[in-house]
N, C-alpha and C positions, 0 to 999 in steps of 0.2 A: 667564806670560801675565798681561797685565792686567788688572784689573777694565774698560777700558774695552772693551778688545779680545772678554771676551768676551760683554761686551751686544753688541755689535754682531755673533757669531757668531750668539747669540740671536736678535737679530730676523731675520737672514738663514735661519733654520730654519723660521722660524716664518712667514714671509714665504711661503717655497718652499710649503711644508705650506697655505699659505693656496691661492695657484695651483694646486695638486695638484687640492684641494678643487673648485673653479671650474672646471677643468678637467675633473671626473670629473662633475660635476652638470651640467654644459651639452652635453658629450657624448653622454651617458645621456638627454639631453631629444631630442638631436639624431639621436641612433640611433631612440629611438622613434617622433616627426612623421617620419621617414624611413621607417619600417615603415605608419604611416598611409597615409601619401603616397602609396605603392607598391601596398598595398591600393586604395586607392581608382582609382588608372588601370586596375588590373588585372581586377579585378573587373565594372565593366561592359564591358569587353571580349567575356567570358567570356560575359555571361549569352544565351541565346538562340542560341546560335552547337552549331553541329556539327562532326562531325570528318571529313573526306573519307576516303571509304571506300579502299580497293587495290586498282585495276580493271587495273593489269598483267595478263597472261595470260589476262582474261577475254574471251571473246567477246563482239563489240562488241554484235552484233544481237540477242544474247539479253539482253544488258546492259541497250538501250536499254529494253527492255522493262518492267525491274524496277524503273526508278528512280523514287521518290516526293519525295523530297526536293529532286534538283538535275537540274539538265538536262546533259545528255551529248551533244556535239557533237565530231563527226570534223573534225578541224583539215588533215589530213592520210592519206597511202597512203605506202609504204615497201616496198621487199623486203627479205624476212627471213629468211634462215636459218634459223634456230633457234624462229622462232614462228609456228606456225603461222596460213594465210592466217585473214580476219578478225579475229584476236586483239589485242589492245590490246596495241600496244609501251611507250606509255609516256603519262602523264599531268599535266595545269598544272591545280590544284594539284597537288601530292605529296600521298601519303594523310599523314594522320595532321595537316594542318594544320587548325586551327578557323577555320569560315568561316560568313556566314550562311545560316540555309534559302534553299532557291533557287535558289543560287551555280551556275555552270557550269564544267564539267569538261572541258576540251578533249583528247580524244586524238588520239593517232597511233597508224594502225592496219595491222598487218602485211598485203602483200599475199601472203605466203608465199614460197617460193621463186621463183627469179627463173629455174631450170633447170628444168625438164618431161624429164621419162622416154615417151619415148610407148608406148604401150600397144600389146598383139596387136587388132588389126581385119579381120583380115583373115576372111571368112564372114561377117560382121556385117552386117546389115539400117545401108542408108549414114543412116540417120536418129539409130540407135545408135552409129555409129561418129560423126557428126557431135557430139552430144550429149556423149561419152565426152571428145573433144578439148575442147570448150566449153570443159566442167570445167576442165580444166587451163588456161583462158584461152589456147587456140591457135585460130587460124583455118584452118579445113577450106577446101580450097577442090577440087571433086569433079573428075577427067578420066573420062570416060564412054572405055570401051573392048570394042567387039566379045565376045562370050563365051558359051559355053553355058549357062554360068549366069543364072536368074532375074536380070531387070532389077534392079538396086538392089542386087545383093549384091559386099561391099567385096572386092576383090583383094588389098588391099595399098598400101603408101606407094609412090609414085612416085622420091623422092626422097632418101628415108629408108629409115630401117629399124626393126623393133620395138625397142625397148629402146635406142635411140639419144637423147641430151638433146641438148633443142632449149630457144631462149631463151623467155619469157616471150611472149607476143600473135605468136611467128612463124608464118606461114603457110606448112600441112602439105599438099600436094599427095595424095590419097588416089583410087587409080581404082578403079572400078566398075563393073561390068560393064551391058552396054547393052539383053543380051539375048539 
């Protein structure tokens, strides 16, 4: 090899090793103003803000009750299998996002099952038995029928039978006796 050949491996080492150099120092600058940078958006984000609490499964109306921080607003009614009526299906936000005080929470809230079991009625005062059906979101609707028994005491479903499911607001034919 020649002397001139290897000045010029020389500089080429030396050259590389300079790059490296510039390389490592303007990176190392660039990673840091990047960790500022990133600080500083993030940060006032943060400050002042809350985390939305986990109102699935809870009931609505006891809910609304409790809350001090954000407002709670029914967006919506659903039938639910599996959650019982009043109960919060689901929620915008999601918990666990930061939001600020104040912020509202919109649910969706289970009307419960959308099948009804009807219930024994039959000897029941027609105001209890009216009552009983309510509950379950049916409508009683009374046929008055001749009987020895005291005026207002239920006979029986007309149309149905105990322990027969019936849809969601149908209307339960219940007679009574007239007197």
């Amino acid at each position: 090899m020649t002397k001139k050949n290897k000045y010029i491996i020389l500089i080429l080492i030396v050259f590389f090793m300079f790059l490296a150099c510039l390389y490592f120092l303007f990176n190392r600058k660039y990673q840091k103003n990047k960790k500022l940078t990133q600080n500083k958006i993030s940060e006032p984000e943060e400050v002042g803000r809350v985390i939305v609490p986990n109102l699935v499964g809870m009931n609505f109306k006891e809910e609304i009750k409790l809350v001090s921080n954000y407002n709670l607003v029914m967006i919506s009614e659903e039938f639910n299998e599996k959650i019982p009526k009043g109960s919060i299906i689901s929620q915008t936000p999601v918990s666990g996002t930061l939001v600020l005080p104040g912020f509202t929470v919109a649910a969706k809230v289970s009307k419960g099952s959308e099948i009804k079991i009807l219930p024994e009625i039959s000897g029941k005062t027609l105001a209890d038995a009216v009552y009983e059906l309510s509950l379950l979101s049916l409508v009683p609707i009374e046929i008055r029928q001749p009987n020895n028994l005291p005026e207002g005491i239920v006979l029986g479903y007309k149309y149905k039978r105990t322990g027969e499911s019936v849809r969601y607001g149908e209307k339960i034919f219940i007679i009574t006796s007239s007197g």
